[in-house]
ZAVEX-290980 format. One line per 5 residues: their letters; for each residue x, y, z of C-alpha. Coordinates in steps of 0.05 Angstrom, whole numbers, plus 5000, padded with zeros to 4 digits. Layout:
// ZAVEX-290980
a	X,Y,Z; ...
//
This chain:
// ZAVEX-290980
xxxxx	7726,9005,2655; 7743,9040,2598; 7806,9071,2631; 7826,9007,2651; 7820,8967,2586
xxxxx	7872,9030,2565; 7913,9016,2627; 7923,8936,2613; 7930,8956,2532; 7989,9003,2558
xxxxx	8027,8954,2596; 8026,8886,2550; 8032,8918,2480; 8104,8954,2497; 8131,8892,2516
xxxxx	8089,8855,2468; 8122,8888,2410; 8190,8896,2446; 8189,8815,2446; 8176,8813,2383
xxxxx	8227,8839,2357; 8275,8811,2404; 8255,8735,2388; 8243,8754,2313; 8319,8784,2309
xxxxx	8344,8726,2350; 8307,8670,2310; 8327,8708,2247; 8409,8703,2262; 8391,8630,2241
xxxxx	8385,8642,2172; 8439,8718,2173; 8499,8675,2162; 8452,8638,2089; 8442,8717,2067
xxxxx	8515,8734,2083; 8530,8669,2037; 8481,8694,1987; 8518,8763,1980; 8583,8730,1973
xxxxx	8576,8668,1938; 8519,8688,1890; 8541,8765,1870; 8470,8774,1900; 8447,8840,1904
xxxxx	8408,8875,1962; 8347,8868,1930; 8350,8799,1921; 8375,8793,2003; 8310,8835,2014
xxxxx	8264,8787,1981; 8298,8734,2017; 8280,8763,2082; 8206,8779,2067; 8192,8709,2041
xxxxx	8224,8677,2111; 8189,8726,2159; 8119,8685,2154; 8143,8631,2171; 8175,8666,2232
xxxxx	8125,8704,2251; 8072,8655,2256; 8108,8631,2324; 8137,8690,2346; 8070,8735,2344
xxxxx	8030,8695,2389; 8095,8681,2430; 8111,8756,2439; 8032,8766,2461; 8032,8710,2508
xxxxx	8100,8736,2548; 8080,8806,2535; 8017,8796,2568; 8050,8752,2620; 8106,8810,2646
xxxxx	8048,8872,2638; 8000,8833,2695; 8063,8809,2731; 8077,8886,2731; 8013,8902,2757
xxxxx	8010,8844,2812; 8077,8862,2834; 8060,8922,2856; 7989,8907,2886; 7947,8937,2820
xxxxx	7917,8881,2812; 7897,8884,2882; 7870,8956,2887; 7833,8940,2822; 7793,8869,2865
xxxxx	7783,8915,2919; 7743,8967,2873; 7701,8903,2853; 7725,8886,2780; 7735,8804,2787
xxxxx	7789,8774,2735; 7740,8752,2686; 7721,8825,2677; 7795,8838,2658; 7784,8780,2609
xxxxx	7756,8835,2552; 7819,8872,2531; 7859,8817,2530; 7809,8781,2499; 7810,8835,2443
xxxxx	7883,8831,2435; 7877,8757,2422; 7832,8762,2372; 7875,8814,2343; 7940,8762,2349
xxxxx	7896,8711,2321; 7870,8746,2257; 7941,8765,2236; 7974,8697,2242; 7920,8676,2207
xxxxx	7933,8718,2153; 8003,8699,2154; 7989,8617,2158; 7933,8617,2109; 7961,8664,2054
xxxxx	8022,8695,2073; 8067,8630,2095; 8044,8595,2030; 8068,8650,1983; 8130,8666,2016
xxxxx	8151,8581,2010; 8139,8587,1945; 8171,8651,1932; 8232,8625,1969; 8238,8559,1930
xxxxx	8226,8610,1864; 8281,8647,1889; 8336,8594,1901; 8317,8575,1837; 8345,8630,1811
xxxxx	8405,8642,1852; 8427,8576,1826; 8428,8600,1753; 8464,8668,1770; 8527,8678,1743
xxxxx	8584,8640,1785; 8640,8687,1790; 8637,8702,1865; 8621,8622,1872; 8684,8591,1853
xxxxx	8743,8609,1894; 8821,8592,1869; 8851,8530,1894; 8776,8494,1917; 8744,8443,1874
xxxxx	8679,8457,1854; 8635,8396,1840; 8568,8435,1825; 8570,8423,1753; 8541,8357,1727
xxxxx	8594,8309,1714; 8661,8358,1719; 8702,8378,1765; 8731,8447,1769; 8798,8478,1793
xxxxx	8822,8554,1796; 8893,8570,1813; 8878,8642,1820; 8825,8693,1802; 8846,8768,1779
xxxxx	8813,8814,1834; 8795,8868,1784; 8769,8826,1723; 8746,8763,1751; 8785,8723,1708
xxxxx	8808,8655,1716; 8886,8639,1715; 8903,8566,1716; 8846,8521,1701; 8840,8448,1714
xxxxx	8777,8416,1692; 8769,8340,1701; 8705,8324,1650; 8672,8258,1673; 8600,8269,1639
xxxxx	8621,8208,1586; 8627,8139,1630; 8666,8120,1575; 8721,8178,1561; 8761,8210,1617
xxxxx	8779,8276,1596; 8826,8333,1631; 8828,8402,1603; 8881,8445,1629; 8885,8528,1596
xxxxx	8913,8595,1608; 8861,8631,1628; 8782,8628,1628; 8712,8648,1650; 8640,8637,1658
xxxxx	8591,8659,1600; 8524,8667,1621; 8457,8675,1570; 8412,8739,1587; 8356,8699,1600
xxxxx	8397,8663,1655; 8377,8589,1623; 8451,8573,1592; 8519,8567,1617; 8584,8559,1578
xxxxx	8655,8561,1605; 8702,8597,1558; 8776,8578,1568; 8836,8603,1531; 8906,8564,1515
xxxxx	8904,8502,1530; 8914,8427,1518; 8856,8368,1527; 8878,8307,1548; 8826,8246,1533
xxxxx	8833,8172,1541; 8791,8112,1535; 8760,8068,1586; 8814,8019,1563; 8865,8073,1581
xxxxx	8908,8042,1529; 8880,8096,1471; 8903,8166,1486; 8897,8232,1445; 8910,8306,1469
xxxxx	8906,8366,1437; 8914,8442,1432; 8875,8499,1433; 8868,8571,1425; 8797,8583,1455
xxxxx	8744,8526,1481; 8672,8524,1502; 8646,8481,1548; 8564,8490,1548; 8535,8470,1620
xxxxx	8474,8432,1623; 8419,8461,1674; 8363,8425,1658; 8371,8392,1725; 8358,8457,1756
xxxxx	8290,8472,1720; 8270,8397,1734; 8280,8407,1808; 8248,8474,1804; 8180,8441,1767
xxxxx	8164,8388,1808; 8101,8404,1846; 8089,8439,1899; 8090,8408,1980; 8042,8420,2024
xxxxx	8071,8477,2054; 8073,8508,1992; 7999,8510,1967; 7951,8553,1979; 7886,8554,2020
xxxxx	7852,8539,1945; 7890,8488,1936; 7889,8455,2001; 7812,8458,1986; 7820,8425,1916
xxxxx	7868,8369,1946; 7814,8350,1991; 7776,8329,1948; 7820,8298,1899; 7828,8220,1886
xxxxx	7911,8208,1920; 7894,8194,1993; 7965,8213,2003; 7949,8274,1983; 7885,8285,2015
xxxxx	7910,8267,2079; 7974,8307,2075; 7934,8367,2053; 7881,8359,2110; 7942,8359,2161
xxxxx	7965,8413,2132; 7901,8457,2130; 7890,8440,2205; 7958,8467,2221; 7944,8531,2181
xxxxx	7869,8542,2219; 7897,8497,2298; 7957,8555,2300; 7918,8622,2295; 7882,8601,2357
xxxxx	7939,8598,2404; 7933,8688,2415; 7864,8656,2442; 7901,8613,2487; 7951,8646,2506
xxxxx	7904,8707,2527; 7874,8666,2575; 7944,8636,2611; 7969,8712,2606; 7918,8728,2644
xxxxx	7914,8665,2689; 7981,8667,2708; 7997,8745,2717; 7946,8764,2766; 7970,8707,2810
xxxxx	7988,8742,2866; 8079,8737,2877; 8121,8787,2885; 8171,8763,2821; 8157,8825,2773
xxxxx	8179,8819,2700; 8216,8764,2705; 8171,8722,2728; 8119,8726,2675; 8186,8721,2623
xxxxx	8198,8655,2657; 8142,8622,2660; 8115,8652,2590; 8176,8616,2565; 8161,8552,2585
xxxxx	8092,8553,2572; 8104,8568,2507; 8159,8524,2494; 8117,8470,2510; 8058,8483,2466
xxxxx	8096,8486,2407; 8139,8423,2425; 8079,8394,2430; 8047,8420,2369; 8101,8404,2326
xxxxx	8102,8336,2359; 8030,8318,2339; 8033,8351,2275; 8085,8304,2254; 8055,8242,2285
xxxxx	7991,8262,2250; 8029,8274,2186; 8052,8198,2189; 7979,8164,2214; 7999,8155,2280
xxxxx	7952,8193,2309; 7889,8220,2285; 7892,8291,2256; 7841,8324,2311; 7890,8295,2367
xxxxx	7960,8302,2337; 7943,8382,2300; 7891,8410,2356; 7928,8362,2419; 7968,8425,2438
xxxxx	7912,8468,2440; 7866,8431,2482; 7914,8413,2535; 7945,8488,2537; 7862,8506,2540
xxxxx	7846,8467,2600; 7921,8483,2634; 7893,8561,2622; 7826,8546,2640; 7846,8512,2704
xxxxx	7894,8565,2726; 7852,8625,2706; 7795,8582,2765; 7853,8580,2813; 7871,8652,2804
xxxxx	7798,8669,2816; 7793,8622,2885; 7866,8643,2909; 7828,8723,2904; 7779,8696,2954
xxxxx	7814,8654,2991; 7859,8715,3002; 7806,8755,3018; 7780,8703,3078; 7850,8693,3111
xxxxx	7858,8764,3111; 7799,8775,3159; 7832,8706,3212; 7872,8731,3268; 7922,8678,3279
xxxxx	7930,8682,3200; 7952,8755,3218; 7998,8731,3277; 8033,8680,3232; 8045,8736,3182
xxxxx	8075,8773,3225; 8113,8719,3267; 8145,8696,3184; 8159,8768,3178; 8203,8773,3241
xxxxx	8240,8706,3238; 8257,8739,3164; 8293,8809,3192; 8320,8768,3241; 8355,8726,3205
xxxxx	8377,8776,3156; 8408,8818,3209; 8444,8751,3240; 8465,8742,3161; 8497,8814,3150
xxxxx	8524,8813,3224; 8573,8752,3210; 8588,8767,3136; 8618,8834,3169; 8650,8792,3223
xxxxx	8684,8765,3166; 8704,8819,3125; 8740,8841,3192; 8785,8787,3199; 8796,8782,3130
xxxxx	8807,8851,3109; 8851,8885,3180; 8857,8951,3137; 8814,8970,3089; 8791,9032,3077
xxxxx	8722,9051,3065; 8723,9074,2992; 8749,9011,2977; 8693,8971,3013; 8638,9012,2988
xxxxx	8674,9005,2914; 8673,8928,2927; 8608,8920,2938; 8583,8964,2886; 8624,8922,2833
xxxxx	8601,8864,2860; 8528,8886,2855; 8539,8914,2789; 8567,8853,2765; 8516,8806,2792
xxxxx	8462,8848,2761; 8493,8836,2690; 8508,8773,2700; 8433,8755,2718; 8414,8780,2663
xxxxx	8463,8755,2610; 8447,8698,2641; 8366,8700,2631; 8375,8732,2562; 8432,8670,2540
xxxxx	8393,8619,2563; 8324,8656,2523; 8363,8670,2459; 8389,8587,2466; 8324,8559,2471
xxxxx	8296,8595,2420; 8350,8569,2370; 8340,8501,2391; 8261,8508,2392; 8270,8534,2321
xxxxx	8323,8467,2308; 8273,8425,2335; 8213,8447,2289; 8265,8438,2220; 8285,8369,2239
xxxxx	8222,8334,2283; 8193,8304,2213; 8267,8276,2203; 8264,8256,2263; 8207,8208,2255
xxxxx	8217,8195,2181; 8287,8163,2198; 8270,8133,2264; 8319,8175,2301; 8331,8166,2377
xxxxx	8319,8231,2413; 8386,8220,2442; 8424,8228,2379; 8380,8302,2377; 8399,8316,2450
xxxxx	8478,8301,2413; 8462,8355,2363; 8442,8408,2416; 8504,8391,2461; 8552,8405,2397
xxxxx	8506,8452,2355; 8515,8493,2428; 8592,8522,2410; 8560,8553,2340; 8507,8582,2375
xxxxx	8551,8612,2430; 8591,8643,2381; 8529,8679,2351; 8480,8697,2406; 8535,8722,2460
xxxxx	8542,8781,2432; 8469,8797,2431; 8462,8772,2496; 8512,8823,2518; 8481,8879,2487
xxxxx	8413,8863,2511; 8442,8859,2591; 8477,8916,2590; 8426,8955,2567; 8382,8927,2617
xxxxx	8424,8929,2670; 8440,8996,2663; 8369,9027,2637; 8345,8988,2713; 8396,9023,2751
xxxxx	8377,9091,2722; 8305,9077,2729; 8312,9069,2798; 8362,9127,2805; 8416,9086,2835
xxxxx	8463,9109,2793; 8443,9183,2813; 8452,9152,2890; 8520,9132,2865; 8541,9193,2831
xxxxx	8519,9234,2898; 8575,9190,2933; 8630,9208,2888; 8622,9149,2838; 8630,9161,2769
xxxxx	8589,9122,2715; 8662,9105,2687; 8677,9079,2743; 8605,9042,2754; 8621,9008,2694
xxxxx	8682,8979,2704; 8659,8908,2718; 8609,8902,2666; 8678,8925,2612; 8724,8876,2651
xxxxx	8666,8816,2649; 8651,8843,2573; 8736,8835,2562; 8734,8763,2595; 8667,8741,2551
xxxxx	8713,8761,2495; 8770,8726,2504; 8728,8660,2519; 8695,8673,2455; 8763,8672,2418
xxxxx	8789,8605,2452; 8724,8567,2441; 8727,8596,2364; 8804,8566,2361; 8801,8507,2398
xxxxx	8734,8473,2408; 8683,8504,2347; 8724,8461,2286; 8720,8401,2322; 8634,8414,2348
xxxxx	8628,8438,2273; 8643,8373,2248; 8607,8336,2294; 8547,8365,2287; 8554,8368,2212
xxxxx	8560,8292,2216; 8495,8278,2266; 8453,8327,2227; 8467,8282,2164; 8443,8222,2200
xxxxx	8385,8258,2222; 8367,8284,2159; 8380,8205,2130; 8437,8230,2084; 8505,8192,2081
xxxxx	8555,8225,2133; 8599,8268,2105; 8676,8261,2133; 8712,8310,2087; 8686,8376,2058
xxxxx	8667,8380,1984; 8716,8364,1930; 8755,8334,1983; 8766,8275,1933; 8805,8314,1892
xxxxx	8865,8343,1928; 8935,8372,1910; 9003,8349,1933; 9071,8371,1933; 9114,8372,1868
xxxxx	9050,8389,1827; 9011,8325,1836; 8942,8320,1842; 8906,8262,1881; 8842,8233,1860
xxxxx	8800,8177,1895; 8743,8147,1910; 8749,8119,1986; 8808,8130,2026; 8802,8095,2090
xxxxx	8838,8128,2138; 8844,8060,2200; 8870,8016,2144; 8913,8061,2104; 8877,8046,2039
xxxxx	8858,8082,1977; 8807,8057,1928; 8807,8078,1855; 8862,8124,1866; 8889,8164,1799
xxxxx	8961,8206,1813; 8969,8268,1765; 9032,8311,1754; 9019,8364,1722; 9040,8438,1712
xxxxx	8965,8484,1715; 8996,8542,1691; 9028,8511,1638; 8970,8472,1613; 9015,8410,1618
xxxxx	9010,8348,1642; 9063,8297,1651; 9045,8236,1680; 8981,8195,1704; 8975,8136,1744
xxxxx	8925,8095,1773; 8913,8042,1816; 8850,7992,1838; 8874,7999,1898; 8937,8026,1944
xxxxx	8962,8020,2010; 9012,8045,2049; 9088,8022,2069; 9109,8048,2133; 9185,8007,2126
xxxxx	9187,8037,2051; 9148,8106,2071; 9115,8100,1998; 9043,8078,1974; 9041,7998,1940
xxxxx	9003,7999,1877; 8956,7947,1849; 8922,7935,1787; 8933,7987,1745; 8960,8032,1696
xxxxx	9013,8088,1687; 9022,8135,1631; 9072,8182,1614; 9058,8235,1559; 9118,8258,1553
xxxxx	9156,8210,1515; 9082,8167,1497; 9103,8105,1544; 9044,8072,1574; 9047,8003,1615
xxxxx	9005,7960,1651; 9024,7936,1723; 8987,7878,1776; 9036,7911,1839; 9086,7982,1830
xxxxx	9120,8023,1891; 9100,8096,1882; 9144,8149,1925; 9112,8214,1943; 9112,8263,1991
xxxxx	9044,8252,2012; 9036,8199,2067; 8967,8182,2094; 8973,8235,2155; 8957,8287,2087
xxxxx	8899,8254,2072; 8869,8248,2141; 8886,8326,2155; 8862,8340,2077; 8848,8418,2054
xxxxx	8814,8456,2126; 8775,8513,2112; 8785,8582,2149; 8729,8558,2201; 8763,8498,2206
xxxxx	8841,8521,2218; 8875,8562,2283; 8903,8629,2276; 8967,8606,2272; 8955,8552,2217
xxxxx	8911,8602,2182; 8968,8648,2178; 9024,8583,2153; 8975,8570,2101; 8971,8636,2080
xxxxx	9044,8641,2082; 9054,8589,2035; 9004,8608,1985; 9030,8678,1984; 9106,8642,1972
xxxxx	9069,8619,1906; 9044,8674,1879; 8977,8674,1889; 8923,8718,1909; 8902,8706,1985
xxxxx	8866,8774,2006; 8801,8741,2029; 8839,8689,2066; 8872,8750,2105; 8804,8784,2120
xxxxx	8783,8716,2151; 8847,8708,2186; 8833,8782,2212; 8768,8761,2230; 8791,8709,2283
xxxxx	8818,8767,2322; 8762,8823,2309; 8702,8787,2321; 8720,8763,2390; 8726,8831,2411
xxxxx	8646,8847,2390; 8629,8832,2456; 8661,8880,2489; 8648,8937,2437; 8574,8920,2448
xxxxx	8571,8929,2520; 8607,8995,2504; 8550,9021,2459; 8508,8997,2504; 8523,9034,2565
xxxxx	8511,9112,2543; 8444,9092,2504; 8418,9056,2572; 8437,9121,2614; 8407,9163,2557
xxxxx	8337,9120,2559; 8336,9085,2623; 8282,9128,2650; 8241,9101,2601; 8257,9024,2624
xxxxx	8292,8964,2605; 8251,8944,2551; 8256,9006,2518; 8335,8994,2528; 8330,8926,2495
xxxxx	8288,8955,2431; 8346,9010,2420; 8390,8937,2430; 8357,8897,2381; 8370,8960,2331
xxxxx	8429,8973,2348; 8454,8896,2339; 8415,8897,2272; 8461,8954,2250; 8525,8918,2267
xxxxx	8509,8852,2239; 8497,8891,2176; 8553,8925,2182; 8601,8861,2187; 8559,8831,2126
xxxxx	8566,8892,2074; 8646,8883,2100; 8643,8809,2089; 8624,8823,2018; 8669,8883,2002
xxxxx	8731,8841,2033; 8726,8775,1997; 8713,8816,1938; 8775,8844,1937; 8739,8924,1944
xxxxx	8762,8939,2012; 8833,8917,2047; 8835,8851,2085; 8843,8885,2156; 8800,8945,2135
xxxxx	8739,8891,2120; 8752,8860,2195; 8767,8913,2234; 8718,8962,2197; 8647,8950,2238
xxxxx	8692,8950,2301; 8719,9022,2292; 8655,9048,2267; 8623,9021,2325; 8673,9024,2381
xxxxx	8687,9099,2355; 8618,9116,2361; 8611,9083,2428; 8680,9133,2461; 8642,9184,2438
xxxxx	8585,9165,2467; 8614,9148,2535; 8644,9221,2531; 8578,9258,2521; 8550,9228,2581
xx	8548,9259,2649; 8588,9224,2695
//
C-alpha cells in the first residue's frame, strides 16, 4: 500500500503545485497594474513593492491552496482512471475508501496551512497592508503630480504643473487655486516650485519661487495681490493619521482579539467578530472536503483524462466559494444564522462529496456485475460497431468532398492542411479552456470584493452581471496573453509527449513549419487585441467605472479627477461646479485668463449660472461678477454675453487620458503639447505602448514554442510552470520599463519596445537552437 500512497502522492502534488501557481499568478494580475501604479506614482521602491506582495498573498492563498488541491487531486485520479489504474488497482482488491488515506493526509496537510494563513497570517498581512498605504500616502509626491493634470489630493487646494524638469524634478509654471478658507478665494501663480518633505515623513510644505497671490473676499468686491520671492505653503496631513487610527475591522484583528471581542459588551461587535472567527476556522476545512470530491469524482470511471477533472474541479469549486461568500455575507447582516450562512458551503459540498464518493463505490460493483451478463457483452460490442461504422461512413464522404472540391491537389498540400488544421484546433482548445479558467477566476475574485456591497446597497444581481459584461474588455486585454503562453506551451509539450511531432518530422515537416498556424492565430489574437484596446476598452472603461460606483454606493463619477478645473484656448482656465451636458448649463462657473508662466493673471469672471447660445455661439452669463486686474475695474452684472472658444462639445469631450484616447488622437495631442514647449516623453512611451503591447501575444507564443519542445517530454503541466515563469518575467519586465519611461531614464520607444526585443530576441534564438 505503501507504494501506492507514493504513486497517488506522485500524480496530484505536480499538478497540485503547478495550479497553484497558475491561479495564484492569474489572480495576482488583479492587483500588478496597483504595484505598477505604486512604482510610478509613489517613487516606491522595490522593497516597498515586495512588502506589498507578501501582505496580499494570504489573502490569496487562502482560496487558491485548497483550490489547487481539489483540481490537482481531481486531474491525478482522472489520470489514473483514464488509463484503467484505477481499475487494475480494484482488481488487486484495494476498494476506494482504502485510497481515502493519502489523500486524506494531503488534506489535512491543505487544511493546517490555510489555517495558518486565515488565523494568523491573513490578519497581519491586512493590517500590514493598511500600515503600508498609510505610508505611501505621506511619501514624497514628485512622481505623483504630472504637468498639465489637476491634482485635488491636498485638503482644500487645487494644484496645476505646466511642466516638470526631467532631471531635477522641478516644477515650472504653477497654478494653485487655495480654497481651505470658505471665506477668501485665493490663486497663487510662481516661477518655479517643489515639494518639501520632513524626515519623519509627518509634514509637507510646498515651496514656490516668483510669484504673485491673488486673494479676494467672499464679497468679491475687496481684492489684494501681491508679490513674492519665495512662499511656503505647509500641508495639513492630519487627515491621513486620523484615517490610519481608527480601529481595526474585523478582518484585521487577530485570533486574540477575535477572542476578546467575544466577549465584549457591543453586540455589533460580538457578532461581527463571531462571523468573522467562523470564516477563519469554516475555510481551513474545505482541503477536507475537497479530498473527498477529488477522490469521489476521479475514480469515476470516463475516459476524459485531465481535462475532465480541470472541468469539473472548476465548477465545483466555483460553487463552494460562491456560496461561501454568499452566506458569509448574509450572516454578516443577520439574515441567516452564523452556523448556516459561514459552515452552509461546507455541509452541502460534504454531503455532494459524500454522496458521490457512495456512487463511485456502487458504479465499481455494478461494473463488476454487468461485466460477467452476456447480452451486456453483446450490446458492447453491437455500440462498438455502429461506432467504426459510422466513422468510416463519416471520413468516406468528407473525402468525397474534398474531391469535388479540390480537382488537383497535390498530396503535400492535403497532408499540410490537415496538419494545420489539427494543429490549430489543438491551440485553440486550449486557449480556449485556459481563457475561459483565467476569466472566471477574475470574476470569482470580483465577486468576493464586491458581494458585501452588494447586499449593503441592495444591488440587483443584474447590475453585477453589467459589471462582468463590461469589466470583460479589461480583462481580455490582461489575461490573453497569458492564455497564449499557457496553450502554446501545452499544445506543443502534448504533441512532443506523444511524439507526433517526431511522426511529423519523419514525413518531411519541419517544427517551423508545424508552427505556422499557432504564429498566424498568435498574429490575428494580436491585432484583435489592438482594435478592442482603440475602439471598445475607453468606452467599457467608463462604464464599468460608473456601475462599480453604484455598487460600491459612491456617487457616479462622469469625468476623471480635476475634471472641474479645465484649460481653454487663449490661456483661460474653466472652473465649475456642475456642468450639465443635455441642457447646456454650467453652475458656479468662474472664467480665468491668465499667463502660468508669467505668474499673471488678467481677468476673472464668474457667473451663478451660464448657458449656452447656439444663434450667438457664446455662453449667457447670470448673476455675477467680473474683474479685471489689469487696470483695477470690477463690476457687477444680473445677464453678460461671454465669447470664447470653448463651446459645450469641449466640456462634454473634457481632458481624455492615454487609456482613454486612440492612437491617432494620442499622437494630435501630443503634437500640440510638443508645439508649446512642453515636456511630453511619458505621453510618447504610452503612445508607443498602444502599438507594442498588442504584439505580446504573439512574442509569447514565440517563447513558448522552443521551451515546450525542450520540456515536452516531461508534460504539459511542466510546460505551463516554465509558462507561469516565464510570463512573471515579462510582466516584470514591462513594469521596471513603465517606471524607467515615465521617469524620463530610458527613451519613450526604448521603454515600449524594450521587454519586446528582450523577449522576442531571446525567443529567435530559441527557435534557432531547436532541431527542426
Amino acid at each position: 500500500m505503501r507504494r501506492i500512497h507514493l504513486a497517488i502522492y506522485r500524480e496530484v502534488l505536480p499538478p497540485m503545485l503547478i495550479t497553484l501557481l497558475v491561479l495564484t499568478f492569474v489572480v495576482f494580475t488583479r492587483e500588478f497594474g496597483r504595484l505598477v501604479e505604486l512604482l510610478i506614482r509613489k517613487n516606491a521602491d522595490f522593497l516597498i513593492v515586495a512588502q506589498a506582495v507578501a501582505y496580499l498573498l494570504p489573502s490569496i492563498l487562502i482560496f487558491t491552496l485548497p483550490f489547487s488541491f481539489l483540481i490537482g487531486a481531481l486531474i491525478g485520479f482522472s489520470r489514473l482512471s483514464s488509463e484503467s489504474e484505477i481499475v487494475a488497482m480494484r482488481a488487486g482488491g484495494i476498494s476506494v475508501l482504502q485510497l481515502l488515506r493519502p489523500m486524506f493526509a494531503l488534506g489535512i496537510a491543505v487544511a493546517i496551512l490555510t489555517s495558518v494563513l486565515t488565523l494568523h497570517l491573513l490578519p497581519a498581512g491586512n493590517w500590514g497592508l493598511r500600515q503600508l498605504r498609510h505610508e505611501l500616502r505621506t511619501l514624497p509626491v514628485h512622481a505623483e503630480i504630472r504637468p498639465r493634470v489637476f491634482y485635488e489630493n491636498f485638503p482644500g487646494m487645487v494644484l496645476y504643473l505646466e511642466d516638470v524638469d526631467p532631471q531635477s524634478h522641478a516644477w515650472k509654471g504653477v497654478f494653485v487655486a487655495d480654497s481651505s478658507d470658505p471665506d477668501l478665494e485665493r490663486i497663487i501663480l510662481a516661477q518655479r516650485g517643489f515639494p518639501l518633505m520632513t524626515p519623519d515623513a509627518r509634514q509637507l510644505q510646498l515651496h514656490l519661487e516668483e510669484g504673485t497671490i491673488y486673494e479676494s473676499l467672499e464679497s468679491a468686491e475687496v481684492e489684494s495681490f501681491s508679490r513674492f520671492r519665495t512662499l511656503d505653503i505647509p500641508i495639513p496631513l492630519e487627515f491621513e493619521s486620523a484615517d490610519f487610527q481608527r480601529e481595526k475591522r474585523p478582518g484585521d484583528r487577530s485570533l486574540q482579539d477575535l477572542l476578546a471581542d467575544l466577549k465584549g459588551p457591543d453586540d455589533e461587535v460580538r457578532h461581527s467578530s463571531l462571523v468573522e472567527l467562523n470564516r477563519r476556522i469554516s475555510l481551513p476545512l474545505a482541503g477536507l472536503i475537497f479530498a473527498l470530491l477529488g477522490l469521489a469524482f476521479g475514480v469515476r470511471s470516463h475516459r476524459g483524462g485531465r481535462g475532465y477533472g480541470f472541468f469539473i474541479g472548476m465548477v465545483l469549486a466555483f460553487g463552494y466559494y460562491i456560496l461561501f461568500a454568499t452566506g458569509s455575507t448574509l450572516s454578516l447582516n443577520r439574515v441567516l444564522p452564523v452556523a448556516v450562512g459561514v459552515w452552509g458551503a461546507n455541509l452541502l459540498t460534504a454531503a455532494i462529496a459524500a454522496a458521490a464518493l457512495r456512487l463511485a463505490r456502487r458504479e465499481s460493483d455494478w461494473a463488476h456485475r454487468l461485466s460477467n451478463v452476456p447480452a451486456t457483452v453483446r450490446i458492447c460490442e453491437a455500440v462498438r460497431r455502429l461506432r467504426a461504422w459510422l466513422s468510416r461512413r463519416l471520413l468516406d464522404l468528407l473525402s468525397h468532398l474534398r474531391r469535388r472540391l479540390w480537382e488537383l491537389p497535390t498530396i503535400r498540400l492535403r497532408i499540410a492542411r490537415v496538419i494545420d488544421l489539427y494543429v490549430a484546433r489543438t491551440f485553440f482548445l486550449y486557449l480556449l479552456m485556459t481563457a475561459l479558467v483565467c476569466i472566471s477566476l477574475f470574476y470569482l475574485f470580483t465577486f468576493f470584493e464586491l458581494i458585501s456591497d452588494l447586499y449593503a446597497n441592495n444591488i440587483e444581481y443584474g447590475m453585477l452581471f453589467d459589471y462582468y459584461f463590461f469589466l470583460l474588455p479589461h480583462i481580455l486585454m490582461l489575461l490573453i496573453p497569458i492564455a497564449i503562453l499557457i496553450a502554446t506551451l501545452a499544445a506543443f509539450s502534448t504533441l512532443e509527449k506523444t511524439n507526433q511531432v517526431t511522426a511529423l518530422k519523419a514525413c518531411g515537416i519541419s517544427v517551423y513549419r508545424l508552427a505556422a498556424p499557432v504564429f498566424i492565430l498568435a498574429l490575428a489574437l494580436s491585432g484583435g487585441i489592438f482594435i478592442l484596446q482603440e475602439h471598445v476598452l475607453p468606452y467599457a472603461n467608463q462604464q464599468q467605472d460608473n456601475l462599480r460606483n453604484v455598487i460600491k454606493g459612491r456617487p457616479i463619477q462622469t469625468t476623471q479627477p480635476g475634471r472641474n478645473w479645465i484649460f481653454g484656448e487663449k490661456n483661460h482656465l474653466y472652473h465649475y461646479s456642475l456642468f450639465h451636458s443635455d441642457r447646456q448649463l454650467f453652475a458656479g462657473l468662474s472664467v480665468y485668463t491668465l499667463d502660468v508662466s508669467g505668474n499673471q493673471l488678467y481677468r476673472h469672471v464668474f457667473a451663478e449660472r451660464a448657458s449656452w447660445d447656439p444663434s450667438r455661439q457664446g455662453w449667457n452669463l447670470e448673476n455675477g461678477w467680473m474683474r479685471d486686474f489689469t487696470d483695477g475695474g470690477f463690476q457687477f452684472f444680473e445677464e453678460e454675453f461671454l465669447v470664447v472658444p470653448e463651446g459645450p462639445d469641449y466640456f462634454e469631450e473634457g481632458v481624455k487620458s492615454s487609456s482613454k484616447m486612440t492612437l491617432t488622437e494620442l499622437r494630435d495631442y501630443i503634437d500640440d503639447l510638443q508645439r508649446g514647449g512642453f515636456e511630453v516623453d511619458y505621453l510618447r512611451t504610452e503612445l508607443h505602448k498602444k502599438v507594442s503591447f498588442p504584439l505580446v501575444n504573439f512574442i509569447m507564443a514565440a517563447i513558448a514554442i522552443p521551451f515546450s519542445l525542450t520540456i515536452g517530454r516531461k508534460g504539459a503541466l511542466y510546460g505551463i510552470a516554465v509558462g507561469i515563469g516565464i510570463g512573471i518575467a515579462y510582466w516584470g519586465a514591462f513594469g521596471i520599463s513603465d517606471v524607467l519611461g515615465a521617469s524620463g531614464m530610458l527613451a519613450p520607444m526604448l521603454a515600449a519596445w524594450g521587454p519586446n526585443i528582450l523577449f522576442g530576441s531571446a525567443a529567435m534564438l530559441l527557435l534557432t537552437w531547436i532541431r527542426t
